[in-house]
C-alpha positions, -999 to 999 in steps of 0.1 A, spaced: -811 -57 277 -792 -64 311 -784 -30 328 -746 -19 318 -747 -28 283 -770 -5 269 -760 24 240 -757 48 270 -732 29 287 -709 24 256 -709 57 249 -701 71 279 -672 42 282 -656 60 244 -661 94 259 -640 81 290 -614 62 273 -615 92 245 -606 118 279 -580 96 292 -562 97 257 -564 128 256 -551 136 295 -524 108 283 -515 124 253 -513 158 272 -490 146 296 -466 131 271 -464 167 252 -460 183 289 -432 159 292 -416 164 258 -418 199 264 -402 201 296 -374 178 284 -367 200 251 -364 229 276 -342 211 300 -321 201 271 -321 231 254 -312 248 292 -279 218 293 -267 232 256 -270 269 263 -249 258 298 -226 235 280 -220 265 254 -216 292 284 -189 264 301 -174 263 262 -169 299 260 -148 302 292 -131 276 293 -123 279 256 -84 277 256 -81 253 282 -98 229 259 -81 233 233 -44 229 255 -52 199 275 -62 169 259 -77 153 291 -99 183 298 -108 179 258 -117 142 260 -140 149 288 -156 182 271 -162 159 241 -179 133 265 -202 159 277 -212 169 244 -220 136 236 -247 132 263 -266 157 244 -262 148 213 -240 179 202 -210 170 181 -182 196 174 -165 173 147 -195 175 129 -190 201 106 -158 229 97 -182 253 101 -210 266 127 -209 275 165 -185 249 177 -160 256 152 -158 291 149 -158 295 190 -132 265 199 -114 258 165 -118 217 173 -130 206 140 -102 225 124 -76 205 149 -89 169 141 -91 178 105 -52 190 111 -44 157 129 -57 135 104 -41 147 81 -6 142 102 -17 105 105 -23 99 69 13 113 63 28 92 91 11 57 80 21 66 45 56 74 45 58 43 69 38 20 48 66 5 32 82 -10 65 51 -14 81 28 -29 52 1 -6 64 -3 -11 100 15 3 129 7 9 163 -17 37 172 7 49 202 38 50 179 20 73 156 14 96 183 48 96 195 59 105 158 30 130 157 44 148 191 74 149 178 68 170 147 46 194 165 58 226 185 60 221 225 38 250 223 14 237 201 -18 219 216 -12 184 234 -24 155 219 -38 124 232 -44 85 215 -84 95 222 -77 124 197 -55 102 176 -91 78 175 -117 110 167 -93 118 143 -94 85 123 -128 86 123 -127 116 103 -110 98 80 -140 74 72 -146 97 43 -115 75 25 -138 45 34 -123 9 48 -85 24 39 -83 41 75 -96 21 104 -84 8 142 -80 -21 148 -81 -31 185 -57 -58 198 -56 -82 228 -31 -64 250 -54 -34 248 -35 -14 223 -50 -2 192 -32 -6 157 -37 19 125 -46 -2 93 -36 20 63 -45 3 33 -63 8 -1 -86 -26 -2 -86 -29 40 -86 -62 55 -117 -84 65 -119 -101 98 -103 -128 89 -69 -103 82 -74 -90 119 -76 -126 136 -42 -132 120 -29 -98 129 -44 -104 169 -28 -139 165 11 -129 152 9 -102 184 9 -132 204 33 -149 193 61 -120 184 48 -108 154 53 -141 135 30 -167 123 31 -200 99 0 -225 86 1 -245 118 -4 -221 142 -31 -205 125 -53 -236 117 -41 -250 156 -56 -219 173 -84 -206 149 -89 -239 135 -97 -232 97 -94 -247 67 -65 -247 46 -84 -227 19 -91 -201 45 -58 -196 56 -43 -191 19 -73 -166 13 -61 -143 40 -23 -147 39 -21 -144 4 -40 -109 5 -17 -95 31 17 -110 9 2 -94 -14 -4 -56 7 29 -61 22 16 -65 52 33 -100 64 69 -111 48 73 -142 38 103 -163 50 111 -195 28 145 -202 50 133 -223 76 118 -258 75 83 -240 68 70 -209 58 65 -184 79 48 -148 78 67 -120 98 46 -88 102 72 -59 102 47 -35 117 54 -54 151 91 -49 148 91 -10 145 104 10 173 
């Protein structure tokens, strides 16, 4: 047998790749370790920052927004729950529970005129002006944790983010496919209104596509149907609220 590949020498090779996975495996629990501590050190911090700056969180809702970003680069969430730490010491679960509940009563009394979409900014100038001066400010970021809270209602509450950078609210009971939103992005192009043409010019669909998703939103009330003119067209009221 040449010398180097005798029983000796693969043994001694298993008990040498048997001690480097087990050096390998103790660094990677001495790492794991260490990083649990560190994070666990970053929490108790973030909790310690929390608690003293507790009211100016809850006041300003740029100081908020980045408070919530910090959070998130731990994985702590203070929306998760009503209940527990974050809710009891800073009362922010309670006041995005509170604000969706607003929205739901702004995009419903409104649904009529707006066939269940409106602009995300002109809910929260409604919102500020329902609430006390004194009450805490409220930004469009809360406006968007807010509706995600709402997910609970499932597609009936969801943004909708348009081309010009502005976000729309969609409040309705079947919610809209993709399709719905293409038309919706299209109509804010062109002042809120539509017809056939432009949509199969620009997205270039079928016929039977474009009667799918314009007969759903006749239907919702979400686009009014003009017969006046030399061809249909669908005007989207939601884009001619002020």
């Amino acid at each position: 047998m040449r010398k180097g590949f005798g029983i000796g020498a693969i043994n001694k090779k298993a008990l040498q790749q048997s001690k480097f996975e087990q050096k390998a495996n103790q660094l990677s629990e001495n790492e794991m370790s260490q990083l649990s501590r560190q994070v666990d050190t970053f929490k108790k911090n973030l909790e310690e920052f929390a608690f003293k700056h507790k009211e100016e969180i809850k006041r300003d809702a740029s100081f908020r927004k980045q408070f919530q970003d910090m959070c998130a680069n731990v994985g702590v969430d203070p929306l998760s729950t009503s209940k527990g730490f974050w809710s009891e010491m800073l009362g922010v679960s309670d006041f995005y529970y509170e604000l969706a509940v607003q929205i739901i009563e702004i995009c419903t009394s409104m649904q009529e005129r707006t066939g269940g979409l409106i602009y995300l900014d002109q809910v929260l100038e409604r919102i500020k002006k329902t609430r006390n001066r004194f009450v805490n400010e409220v930004s469009l970021d809360d406006c968007k944790r807010a509706i995600k809270k709402l997910n609970i209602f499932g597609s009936a509450f969801t943004l909708i983010s348009m081309n010009n950078g502005r976000f729309m609210v969609q409040s309705l009971p079947e919610g809209m496919g993709i399709d719905h939103t293409e038309v919706v992005q299209l109509a804010e192009m062109n002042d809120g209104i539509v017809d056939k043409d432009l949509i199969r010019s620009n997205l270039k669909w079928e016929s039977f596509r474009i009667e799918n998703a314009l007969s759903l939103m006749i239907k919702e009330g979400i686009v009014w149907l003009d017969l006046n003119s030399n061809k249909s067209s669908y005007f989207f009221p939601s884009f001619f609220i002020q």
